[in-house]
C-alpha positions in Angstrom: 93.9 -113.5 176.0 92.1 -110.4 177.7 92.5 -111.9 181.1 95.0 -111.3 183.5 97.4 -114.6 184.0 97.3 -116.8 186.4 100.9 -117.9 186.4 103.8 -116.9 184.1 107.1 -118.7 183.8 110.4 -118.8 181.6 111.5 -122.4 180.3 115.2 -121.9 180.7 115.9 -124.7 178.3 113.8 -123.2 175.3 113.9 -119.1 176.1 109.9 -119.7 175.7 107.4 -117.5 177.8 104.9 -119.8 179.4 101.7 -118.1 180.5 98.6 -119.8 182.2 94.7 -118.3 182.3 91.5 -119.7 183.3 90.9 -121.6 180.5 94.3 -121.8 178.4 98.0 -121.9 178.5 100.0 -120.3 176.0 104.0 -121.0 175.3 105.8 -118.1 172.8 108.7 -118.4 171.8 112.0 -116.4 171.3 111.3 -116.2 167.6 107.3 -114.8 168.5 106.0 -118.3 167.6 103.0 -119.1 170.2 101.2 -122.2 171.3 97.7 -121.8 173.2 96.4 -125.3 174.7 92.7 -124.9 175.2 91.3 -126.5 177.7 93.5 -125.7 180.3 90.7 -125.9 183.0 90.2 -130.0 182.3 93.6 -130.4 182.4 94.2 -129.1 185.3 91.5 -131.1 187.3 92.7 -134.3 185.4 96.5 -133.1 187.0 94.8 -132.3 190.5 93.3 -136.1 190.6 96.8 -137.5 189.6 96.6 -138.2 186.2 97.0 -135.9 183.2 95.5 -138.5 180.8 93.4 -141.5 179.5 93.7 -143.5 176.7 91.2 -145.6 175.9 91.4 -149.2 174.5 88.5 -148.4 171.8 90.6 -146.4 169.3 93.5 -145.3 171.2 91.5 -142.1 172.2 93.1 -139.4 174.3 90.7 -137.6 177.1 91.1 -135.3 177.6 91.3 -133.9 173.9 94.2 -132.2 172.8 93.3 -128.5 171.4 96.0 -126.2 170.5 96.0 -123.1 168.4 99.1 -121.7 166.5 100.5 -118.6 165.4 103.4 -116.4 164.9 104.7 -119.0 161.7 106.1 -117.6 158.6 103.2 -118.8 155.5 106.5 -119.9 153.4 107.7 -122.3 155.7 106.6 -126.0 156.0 106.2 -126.8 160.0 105.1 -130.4 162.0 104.1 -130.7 164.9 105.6 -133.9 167.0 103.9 -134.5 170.7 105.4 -137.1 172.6 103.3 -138.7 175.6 105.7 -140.9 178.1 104.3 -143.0 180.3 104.9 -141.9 184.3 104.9 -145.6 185.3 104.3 -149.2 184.0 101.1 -149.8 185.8 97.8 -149.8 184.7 94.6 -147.8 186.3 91.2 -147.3 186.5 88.9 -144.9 188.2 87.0 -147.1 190.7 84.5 -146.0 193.7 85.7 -142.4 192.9 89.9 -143.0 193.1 92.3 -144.5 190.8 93.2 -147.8 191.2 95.8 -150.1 189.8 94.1 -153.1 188.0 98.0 -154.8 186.1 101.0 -153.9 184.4 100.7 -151.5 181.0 101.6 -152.5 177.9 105.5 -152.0 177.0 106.2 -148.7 175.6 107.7 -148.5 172.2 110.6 -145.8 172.8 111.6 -143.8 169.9 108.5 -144.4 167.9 106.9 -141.3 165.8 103.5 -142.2 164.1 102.6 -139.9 161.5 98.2 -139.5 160.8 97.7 -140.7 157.5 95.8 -137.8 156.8 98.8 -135.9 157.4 99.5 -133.1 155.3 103.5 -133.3 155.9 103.2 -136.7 154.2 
């Protein structure tokens, strides 16, 4: 990225190199392998309003969208990529009269689950 960062920190638990811009957030690894979320900016305002994200009922749609780049992988090698989302709480919200609000309790979670896309190419 040919801007300077806005923030840069180590993830002691990984070794990986976490740097933030305006508009993306890039993770590299020990091994050079790096992860830049787009979007960065949207995210950030979602965070600042206390939320990071919404699912919808229609479709189980994610908002904001996930967009990641990746490089640094060797071609030979066969990779996945697994995202996990948690939720923070076991209530349910909605964004009414410009806050969020709780409206009931949020569906169970289904720990330890890993849904692969059908479109998949690892399947």
């Amino acid at each position: 990225t040919s801007s300077e960062a806005l923030s840069t920190r180590l993830v002691e638990e990984t070794g990986a190199m976490v740097r933030c811009y305006p508009t993306t957030a890039e993770s590299v690894s020990p091994s050079g392998i790096k992860i830049t979320l787009h979007g960065r900016d949207l995210w950030e305002k979602f965070n600042e309003a206390a939320t990071e994200m919404i699912i919808t009922k229609a479709g189980r749609r994610m908002f904001p969208v996930i967009k990641i780049s990746v490089s640094g992988l060797e071609p030979e090698t066969k990779y996945i990529i697994v995202m996990d989302i948690v939720p923070v709480g076991d209530n349910r919200y909605k964004f009414h009269e410009n806050e969020w609000v709780v409206t009931g309790k949020a569906e169970p979670s289904m720990p330890g689950r890993l849904y692969m896309h059908p479109d998949s190419p690892a399947l």
